[in-house]
C-alpha positions as CSV (number, residue, x, y, z in Angstrom):
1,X,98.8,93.6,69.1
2,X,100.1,89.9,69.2
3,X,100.2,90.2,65.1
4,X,102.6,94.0,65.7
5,X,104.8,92.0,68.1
6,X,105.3,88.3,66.1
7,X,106.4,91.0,63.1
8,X,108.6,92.9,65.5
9,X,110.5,89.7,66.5
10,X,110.5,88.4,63.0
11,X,111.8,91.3,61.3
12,X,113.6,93.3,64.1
13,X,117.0,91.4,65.5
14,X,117.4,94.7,67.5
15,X,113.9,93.5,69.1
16,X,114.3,90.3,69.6
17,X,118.3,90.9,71.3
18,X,116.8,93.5,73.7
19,X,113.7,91.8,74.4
20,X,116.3,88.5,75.3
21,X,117.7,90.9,78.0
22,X,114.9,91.9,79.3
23,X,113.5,88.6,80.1
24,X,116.9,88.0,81.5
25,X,116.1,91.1,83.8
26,X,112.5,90.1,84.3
27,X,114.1,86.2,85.6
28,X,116.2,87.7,88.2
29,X,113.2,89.6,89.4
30,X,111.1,86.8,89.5
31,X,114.0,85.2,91.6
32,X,114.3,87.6,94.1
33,X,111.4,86.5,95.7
34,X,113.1,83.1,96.7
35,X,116.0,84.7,97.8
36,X,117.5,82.3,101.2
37,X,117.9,86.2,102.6
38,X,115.8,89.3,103.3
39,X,117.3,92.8,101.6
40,X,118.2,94.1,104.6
41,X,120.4,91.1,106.4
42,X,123.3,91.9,107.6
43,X,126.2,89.6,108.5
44,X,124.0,87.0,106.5
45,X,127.7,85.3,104.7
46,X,131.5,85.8,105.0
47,X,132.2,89.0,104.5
48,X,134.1,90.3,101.6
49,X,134.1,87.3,99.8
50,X,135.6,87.0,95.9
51,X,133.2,85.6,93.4
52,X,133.3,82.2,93.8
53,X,131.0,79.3,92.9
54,X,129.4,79.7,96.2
55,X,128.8,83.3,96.2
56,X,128.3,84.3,92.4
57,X,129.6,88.4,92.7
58,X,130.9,87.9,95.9
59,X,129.9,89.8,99.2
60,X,129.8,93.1,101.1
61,X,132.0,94.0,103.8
62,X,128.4,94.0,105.7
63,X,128.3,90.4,104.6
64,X,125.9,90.0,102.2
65,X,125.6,88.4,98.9
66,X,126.0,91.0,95.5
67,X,123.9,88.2,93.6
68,X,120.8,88.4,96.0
69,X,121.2,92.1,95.7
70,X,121.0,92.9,92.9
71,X,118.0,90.6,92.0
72,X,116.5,93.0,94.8
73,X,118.4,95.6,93.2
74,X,116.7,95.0,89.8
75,X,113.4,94.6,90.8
76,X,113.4,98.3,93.0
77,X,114.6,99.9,89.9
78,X,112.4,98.5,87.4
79,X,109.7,99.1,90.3
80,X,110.2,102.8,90.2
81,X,110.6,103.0,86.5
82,X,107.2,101.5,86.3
83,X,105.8,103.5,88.3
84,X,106.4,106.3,86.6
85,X,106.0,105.4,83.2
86,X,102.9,104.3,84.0
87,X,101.5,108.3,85.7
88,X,103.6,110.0,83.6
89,X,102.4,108.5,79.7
90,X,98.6,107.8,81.6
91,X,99.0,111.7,81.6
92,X,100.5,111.9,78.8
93,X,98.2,109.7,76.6
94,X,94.8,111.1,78.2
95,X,95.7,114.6,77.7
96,X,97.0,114.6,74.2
97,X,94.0,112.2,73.1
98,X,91.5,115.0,74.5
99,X,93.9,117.9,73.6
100,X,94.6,116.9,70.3
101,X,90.6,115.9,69.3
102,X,88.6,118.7,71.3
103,X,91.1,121.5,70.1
104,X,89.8,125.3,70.7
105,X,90.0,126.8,74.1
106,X,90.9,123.6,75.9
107,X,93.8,122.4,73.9
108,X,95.3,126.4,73.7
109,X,95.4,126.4,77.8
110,X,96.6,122.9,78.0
111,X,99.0,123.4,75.4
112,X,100.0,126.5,77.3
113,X,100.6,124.3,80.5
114,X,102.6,121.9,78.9
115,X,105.2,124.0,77.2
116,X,105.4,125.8,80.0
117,X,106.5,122.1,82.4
118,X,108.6,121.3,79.0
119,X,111.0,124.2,79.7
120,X,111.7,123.2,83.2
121,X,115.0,121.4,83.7
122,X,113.9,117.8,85.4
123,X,116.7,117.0,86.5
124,X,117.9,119.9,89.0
125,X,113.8,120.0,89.6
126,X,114.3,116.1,91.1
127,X,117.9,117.3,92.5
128,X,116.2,119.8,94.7
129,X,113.0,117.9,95.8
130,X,115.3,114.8,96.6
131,X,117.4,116.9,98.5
132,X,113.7,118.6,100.5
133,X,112.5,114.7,101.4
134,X,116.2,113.4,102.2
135,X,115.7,110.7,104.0
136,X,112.1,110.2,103.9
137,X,111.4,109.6,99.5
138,X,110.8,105.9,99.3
139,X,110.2,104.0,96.1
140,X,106.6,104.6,95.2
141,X,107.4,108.3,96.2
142,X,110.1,108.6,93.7
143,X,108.7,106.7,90.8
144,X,105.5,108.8,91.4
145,X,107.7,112.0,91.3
146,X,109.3,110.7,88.2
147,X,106.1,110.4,86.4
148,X,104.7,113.7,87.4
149,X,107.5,115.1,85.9
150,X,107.7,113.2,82.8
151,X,104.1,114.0,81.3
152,X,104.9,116.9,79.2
153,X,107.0,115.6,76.2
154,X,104.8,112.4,75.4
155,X,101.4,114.5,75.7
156,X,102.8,116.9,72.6
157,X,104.1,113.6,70.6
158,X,100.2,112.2,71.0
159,X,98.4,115.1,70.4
160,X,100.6,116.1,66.9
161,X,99.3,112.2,66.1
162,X,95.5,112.9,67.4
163,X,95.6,116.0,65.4
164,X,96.4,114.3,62.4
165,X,93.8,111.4,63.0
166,X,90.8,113.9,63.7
167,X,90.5,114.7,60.1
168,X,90.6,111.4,58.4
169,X,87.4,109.7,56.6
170,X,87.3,107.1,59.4
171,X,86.8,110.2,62.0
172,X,84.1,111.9,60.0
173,X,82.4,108.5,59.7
174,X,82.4,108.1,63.5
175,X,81.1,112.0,64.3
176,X,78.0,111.4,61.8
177,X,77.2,108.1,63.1
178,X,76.5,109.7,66.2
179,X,78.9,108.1,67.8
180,X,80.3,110.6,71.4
181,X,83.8,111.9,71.5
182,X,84.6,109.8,73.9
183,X,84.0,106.7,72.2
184,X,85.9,108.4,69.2
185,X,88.7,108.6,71.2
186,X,88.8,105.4,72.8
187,X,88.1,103.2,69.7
188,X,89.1,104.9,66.6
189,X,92.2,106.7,67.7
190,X,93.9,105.1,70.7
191,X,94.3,101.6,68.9
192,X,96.7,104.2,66.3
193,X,98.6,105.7,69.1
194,X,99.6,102.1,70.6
195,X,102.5,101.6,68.4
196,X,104.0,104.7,69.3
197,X,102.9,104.4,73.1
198,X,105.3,101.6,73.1
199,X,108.2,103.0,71.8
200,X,107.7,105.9,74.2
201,X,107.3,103.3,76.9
202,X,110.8,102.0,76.4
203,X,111.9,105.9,76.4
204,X,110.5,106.2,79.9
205,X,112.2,103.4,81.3
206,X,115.3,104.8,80.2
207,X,114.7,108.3,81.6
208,X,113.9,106.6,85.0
209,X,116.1,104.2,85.6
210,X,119.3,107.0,84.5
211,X,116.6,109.3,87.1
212,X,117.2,106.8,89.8
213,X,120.6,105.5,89.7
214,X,121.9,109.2,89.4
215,X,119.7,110.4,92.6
216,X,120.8,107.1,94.6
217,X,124.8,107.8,93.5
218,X,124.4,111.5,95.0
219,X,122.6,109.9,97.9
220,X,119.3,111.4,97.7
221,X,117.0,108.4,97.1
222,X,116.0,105.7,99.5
223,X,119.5,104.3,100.4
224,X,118.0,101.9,102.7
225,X,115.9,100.4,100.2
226,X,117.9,97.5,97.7
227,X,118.5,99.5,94.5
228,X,120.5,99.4,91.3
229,X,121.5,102.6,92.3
230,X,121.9,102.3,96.2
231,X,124.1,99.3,95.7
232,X,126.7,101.7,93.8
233,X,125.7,104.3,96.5
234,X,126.8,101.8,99.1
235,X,129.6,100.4,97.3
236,X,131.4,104.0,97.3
237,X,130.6,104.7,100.4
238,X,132.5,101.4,101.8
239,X,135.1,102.6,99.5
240,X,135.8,99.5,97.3
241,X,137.6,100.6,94.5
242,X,140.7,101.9,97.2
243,X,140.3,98.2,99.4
244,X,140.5,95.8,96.0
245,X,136.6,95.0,96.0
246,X,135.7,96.3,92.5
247,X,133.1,93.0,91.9
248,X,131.2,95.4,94.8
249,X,130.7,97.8,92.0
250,X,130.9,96.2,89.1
251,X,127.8,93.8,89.3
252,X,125.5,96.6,90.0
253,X,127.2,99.4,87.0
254,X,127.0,96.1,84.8
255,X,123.3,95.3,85.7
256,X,122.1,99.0,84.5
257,X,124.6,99.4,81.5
258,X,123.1,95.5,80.5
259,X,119.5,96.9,81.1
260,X,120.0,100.3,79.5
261,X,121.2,98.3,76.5
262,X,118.2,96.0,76.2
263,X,115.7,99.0,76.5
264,X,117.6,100.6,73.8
265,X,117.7,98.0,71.5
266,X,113.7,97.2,71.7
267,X,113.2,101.1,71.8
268,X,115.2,101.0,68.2
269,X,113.5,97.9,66.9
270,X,110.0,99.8,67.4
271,X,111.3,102.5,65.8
272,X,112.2,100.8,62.4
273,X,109.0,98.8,62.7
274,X,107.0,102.3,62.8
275,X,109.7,103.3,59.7
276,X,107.3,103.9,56.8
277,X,109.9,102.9,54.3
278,X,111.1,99.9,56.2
279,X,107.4,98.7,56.4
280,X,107.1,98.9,52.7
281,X,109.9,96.6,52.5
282,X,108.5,94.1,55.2
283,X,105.5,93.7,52.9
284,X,107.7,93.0,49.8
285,X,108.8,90.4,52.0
286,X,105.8,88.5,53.2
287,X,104.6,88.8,49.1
């Protein structure tokens, strides 16, 4: 693993630019927890202040700092998109490993279940239970209705690899040493799947974060919880754009674009690391 990633950063500037971000994400995280101010203060600094040295992004007409916020902000958000990457590839990985090596009757029914989530919109889906639990979906809640919904797609990607992997030598090495299928799936095929399990890591993320921010803008997700997502919420609502406040706006819309970006740009660097071609040529290079 260390090996995979000291290539990635070597040979992958997209890598090494979006993981750059991300530690820059990860930093203001880490620094919301010595924020002088709890998220919910109000009244806490002048109110409606321009950036300034002082006050970095400015304030809220509520008085509170857009810096602070946003490292709350940041960390809800990447919170939630944890969360659900986290339930929905766990489901995704465990089913498509079992799935894709038992096969027969088991992988035609489970197959059957997961094209039939596939074909269900998610979005309207989380539109409609967002709009049920107004008021009363908090963070965990949404990230773990995120993940439940976002199972389907990674489970067929594993189990087309799993598939593929269940006939090699290695496989048929493994079955006639006695060894269970349990074990066989654990040790010989997962370490395979990791590779691709990040890249589809970095696609979850994306999904999520887009998943909350949209749901917090249309002010169905937990408004009174700091979010990338409830600050624009928030920052519409108070009408900034009409009264001359854009930095209101713009720190939190900037925050996700910047984020969105840095996933991006590690999901793409994984992706020409996993290039078959462009792996050939990385070992012309290190002969």
């Amino acid at each position: 693993m260390l090996t995979t990633i000291r290539d990635l950063v070597r040979f992958s500037p997209s890598f090494r630019y979006g993981s750059l971000i991300l530690l820059v994400a990860a930093f203001l995280v880490i620094l919301s927890f010595f924020s002088p101010y709890e998220p919910d203060d109000r009244r806490a600094v002048e109110r409606n202040e321009p950036p300034s040295a002082e006050f970095i992004f400015g304030t809220t007409s509520t008085g509170q700092d857009v810096f602070w916020m946003l490292t709350f902000g940041i960390r809800n958000t990447l919170l939630i998109a944890g969360v659900a990457v986290v339930i929905g590839r766990g489901i995704g990985v465990f089913l498509g490993l079992l799935t894709g090596y038992i096969g027969g009757i088991f992988d035609r029914i489970v197959s059957s279940i997961v094209d039939s989530v596939i074909v269900i919109p998610r979005l309207p889906l989380l539109i409609l239970i967002a709009a049920i639990m107004r008021g009363s979906m908090s963070v965990l809640a949404l990230g773990v209705l995120i993940g439940i919904l976002d199972w389907a797609h990674p489970s067929k990607r594993y189990r087309a690899q799993v598939l593929s992997l269940r006939e090699r030598d290695f496989t048929h090495t493994a079955i006639f040493s006695g060894m269970s299928s349990w074990k066989i799936v654990i040790q010989e095929h997962l370490p395979f799947i990791i590779p691709f399990l990040l890249a589809d890591i970095v696609s979850g993320f994306l999904f999520a974060i887009g998943i909350e921010v949209t749901l917090a803008i249309l002010g169905l997700g937990d408004l009174d919880t700091q979010s990338i997502g409830s600050m624009i919420y928030w920052g519409n609502y108070y009408q900034s754009l009409l009264t001359n406040r854009v930095w209101v706006l713009i720190a939190p819309i900037a925050a996700s674009i910047i984020i969105v970006v840095g996933f991006y740009l590690v999901s793409v660097g994984i992706s020409d690391f996993l290039d078959p071609r462009k792996r050939l040529l990385r070992l012309q290079t290190k002969e």
